[in-house]
C-alpha positions, 0 to 999 in steps of 0.5 A, a space after each residue: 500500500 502506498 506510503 502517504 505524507 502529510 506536510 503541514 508546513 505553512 510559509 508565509 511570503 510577502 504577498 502569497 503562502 501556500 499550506 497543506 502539501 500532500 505528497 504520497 510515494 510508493 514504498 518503492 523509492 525512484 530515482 527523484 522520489 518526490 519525497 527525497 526532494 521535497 526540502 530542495 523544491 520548496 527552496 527553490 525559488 524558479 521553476 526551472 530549479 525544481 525541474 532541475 532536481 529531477 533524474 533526468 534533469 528537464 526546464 520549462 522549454 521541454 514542457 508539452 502543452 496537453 488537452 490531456 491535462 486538466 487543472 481546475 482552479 476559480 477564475 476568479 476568487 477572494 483572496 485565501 484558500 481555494 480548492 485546485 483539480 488536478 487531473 491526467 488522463 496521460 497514460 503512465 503519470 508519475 505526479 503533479 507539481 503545481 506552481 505559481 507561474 508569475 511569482 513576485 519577488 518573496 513569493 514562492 514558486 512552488 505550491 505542491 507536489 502529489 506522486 501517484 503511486 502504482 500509477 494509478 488513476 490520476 485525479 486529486 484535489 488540493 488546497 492552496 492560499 492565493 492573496 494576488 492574481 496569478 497564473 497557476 502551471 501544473 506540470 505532470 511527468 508521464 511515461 517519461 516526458 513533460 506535459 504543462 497546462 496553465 490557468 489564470 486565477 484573478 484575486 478580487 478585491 473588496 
């Protein structure tokens, strides 16, 4: 059965914060497991640097743009916690990451990180907290290769 983790970390940046990462891996470890890099992925402060850290290496240039991927995130919402769809119909997906694509200085750029272990039905809601307009990327490993798709979420102000 697979081995699940629950980070309760909250960091807390200039203008954005992200809470409540889950990761689960299976007992088997992988080159790269998700779980091994999870501290250097959270001091990451670009993308490409959390791309960087996987086995083999990849950066937002070998991104593939999917009709397979589905992230569902609110248009438009108030400023807090939100609940974020992240979905794959990409055979042989290994795990989401989700980021704040348009971070600003002190924001981070990563928000999550959810392995699918057995490769099994890839399909998981978490919750993230947005204070600013941004645009969220999830990128998905599978089979191998990169695929990414991007939303746009406006923060409304009162």
């Amino acid at each position: 059965s697979p081995l699940i983790k629950v980070i309760l970390t909250s960091c807390l940046f200039l203008n954005a914060s992200y809470s409540v990462a889950q990761i689960a891996t299976s007992p088997a470890k992988s080159s790269g497991a998700l779980d091994e890099l999870l501290p250097d992925m959270i001091k990451a402060d670009t993308i490409d640097k959390v791309l960087a850290l996987f086995k083999p290496a990849a950066t937002k240039d070998l991104l593939v743009k999917s009709d397979y991927l589905l992230l569902d995130s609110p248009p438009i919402a108030a400023a807090g916690i939100m609940q974020v769809r992240m979905m794959s119909e990409l055979p042989g997906t290994e795990f989401f990451l989700l980021f704040n694509n348009t971070p600003a200085p002190g924001e981070p750029s990563f928000l999550v990180a959810q392995a699918i272990p057995n490769l099994t039905k890839a399909d998981i809601r978490v919750k993230i907290k947005l204070v600013k307009s941004t645009e969220l990327m999830m990128i998905v490993r599978a089979s191998g290769r990169w695929y990414n798709v991007i939303n746009d979420v406006k923060i409304a102000n009162k």
